[in-house]
C-alpha positions as CSV (number, residue, x, y, z in Angstrom):
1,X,57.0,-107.4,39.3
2,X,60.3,-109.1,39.4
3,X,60.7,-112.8,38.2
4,X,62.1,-113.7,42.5
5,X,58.7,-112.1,43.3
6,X,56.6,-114.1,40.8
7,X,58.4,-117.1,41.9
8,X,57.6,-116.6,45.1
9,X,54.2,-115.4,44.7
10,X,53.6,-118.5,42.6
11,X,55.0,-120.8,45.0
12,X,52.8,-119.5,47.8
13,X,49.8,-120.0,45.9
14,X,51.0,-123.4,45.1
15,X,51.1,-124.2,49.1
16,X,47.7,-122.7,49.8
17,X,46.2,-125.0,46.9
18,X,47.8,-128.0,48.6
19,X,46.5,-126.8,51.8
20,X,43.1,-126.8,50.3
21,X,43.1,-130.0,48.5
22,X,44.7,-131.8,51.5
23,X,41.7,-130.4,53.7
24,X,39.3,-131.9,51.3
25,X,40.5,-135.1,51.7
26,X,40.3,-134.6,55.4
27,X,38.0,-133.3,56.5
28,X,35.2,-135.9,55.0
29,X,37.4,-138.3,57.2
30,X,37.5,-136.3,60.0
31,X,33.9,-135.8,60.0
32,X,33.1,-139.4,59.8
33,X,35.7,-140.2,62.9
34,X,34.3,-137.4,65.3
35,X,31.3,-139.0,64.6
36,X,31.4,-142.5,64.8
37,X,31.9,-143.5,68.3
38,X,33.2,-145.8,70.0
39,X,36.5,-144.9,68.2
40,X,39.0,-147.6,67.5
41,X,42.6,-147.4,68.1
42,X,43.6,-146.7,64.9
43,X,40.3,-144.2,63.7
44,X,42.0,-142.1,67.5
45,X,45.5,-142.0,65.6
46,X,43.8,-140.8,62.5
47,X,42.0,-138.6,64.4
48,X,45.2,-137.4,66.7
49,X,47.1,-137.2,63.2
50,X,44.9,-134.8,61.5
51,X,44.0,-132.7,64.6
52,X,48.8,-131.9,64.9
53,X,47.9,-131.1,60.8
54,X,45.4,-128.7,61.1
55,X,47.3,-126.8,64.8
56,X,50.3,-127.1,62.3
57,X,48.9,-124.9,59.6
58,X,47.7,-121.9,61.4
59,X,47.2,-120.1,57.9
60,X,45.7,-116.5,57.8
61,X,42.2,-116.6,56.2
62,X,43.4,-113.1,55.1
63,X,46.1,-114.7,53.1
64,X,44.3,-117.5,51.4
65,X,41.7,-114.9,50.3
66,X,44.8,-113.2,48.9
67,X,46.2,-115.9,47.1
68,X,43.1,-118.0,46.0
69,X,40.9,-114.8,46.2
70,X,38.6,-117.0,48.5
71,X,37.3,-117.2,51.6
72,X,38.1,-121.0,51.5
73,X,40.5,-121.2,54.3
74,X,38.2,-119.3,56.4
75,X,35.8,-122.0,56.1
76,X,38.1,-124.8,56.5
77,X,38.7,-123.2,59.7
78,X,35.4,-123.0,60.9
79,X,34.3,-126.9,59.4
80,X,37.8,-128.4,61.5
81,X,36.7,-126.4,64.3
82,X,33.4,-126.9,64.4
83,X,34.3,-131.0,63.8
84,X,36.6,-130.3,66.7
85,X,33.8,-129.7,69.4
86,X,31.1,-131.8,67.9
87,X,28.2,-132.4,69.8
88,X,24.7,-132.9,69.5
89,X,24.1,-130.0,70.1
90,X,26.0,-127.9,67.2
91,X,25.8,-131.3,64.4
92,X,23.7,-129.2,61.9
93,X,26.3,-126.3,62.1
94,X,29.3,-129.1,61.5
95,X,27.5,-130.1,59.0
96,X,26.6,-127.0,57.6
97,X,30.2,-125.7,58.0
98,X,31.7,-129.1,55.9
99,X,28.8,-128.2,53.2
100,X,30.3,-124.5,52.9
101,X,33.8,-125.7,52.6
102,X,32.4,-128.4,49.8
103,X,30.9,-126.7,47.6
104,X,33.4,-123.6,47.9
105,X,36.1,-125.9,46.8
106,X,34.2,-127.4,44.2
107,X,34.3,-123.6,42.7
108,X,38.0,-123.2,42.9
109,X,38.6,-126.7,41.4
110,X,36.5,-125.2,38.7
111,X,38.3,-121.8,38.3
112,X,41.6,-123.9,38.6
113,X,40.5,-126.3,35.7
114,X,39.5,-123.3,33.4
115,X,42.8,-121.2,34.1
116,X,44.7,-124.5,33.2
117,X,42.6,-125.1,30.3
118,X,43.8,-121.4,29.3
């Protein structure tokens, strides 16, 4: 593989991590505004600001299994949208959804830690 290529490769997986990390930062916050109601002004801009993040990266699950060799973006996916349409009806699958996403990410952070320690 050519050093452009590496580069490139390298830089992608850079951008998927941050996509991860950013997601679990907020999706605990997003969890906690969808449901808390009645919402204050400023919990609805958080709310409004992390919904445009999450339509913004439309990332592939395809490619972050790729990349991270995960299904991690998958289930960041399914916990936003599942978050998303809250109700009473579907809280132990939102719930269930953010668990997935936890503990999945706990076992990257782990596999990232070890490949640094390396």
């Amino acid at each position: 593989m050519e050093a452009k290529n590496i580069r490139s490769l390298n830089s992608a997986v850079y951008v998927m991590r941050h996509f991860v990390e950013l997601s679990a930062k907020l999706l605990p916050i997003y969890e906690r505004i969808t449901r808390n109601e009645p919402h204050s002004v400023h919990s609805e801009e958080d709310k409004k600001r992390i919904e445009v993040i999450y339509q913004t990266y439309d990332i592939n699950p395809k490619t972050g299994e790729f990349l991270l060799g995960s299904n991690i973006v998958a289930l960041i996916k399914k916990a936003y949208l599942e978050l998303k349409n809250r109700s009473h009806q579907n809280e132990k699958e939102a719930q269930e959804q953010l668990e997935a996403f936890q503990e999945e990410y706990a076992k990257l952070k782990q596999d990232w830690y070890m490949t640094l320690m390396n």
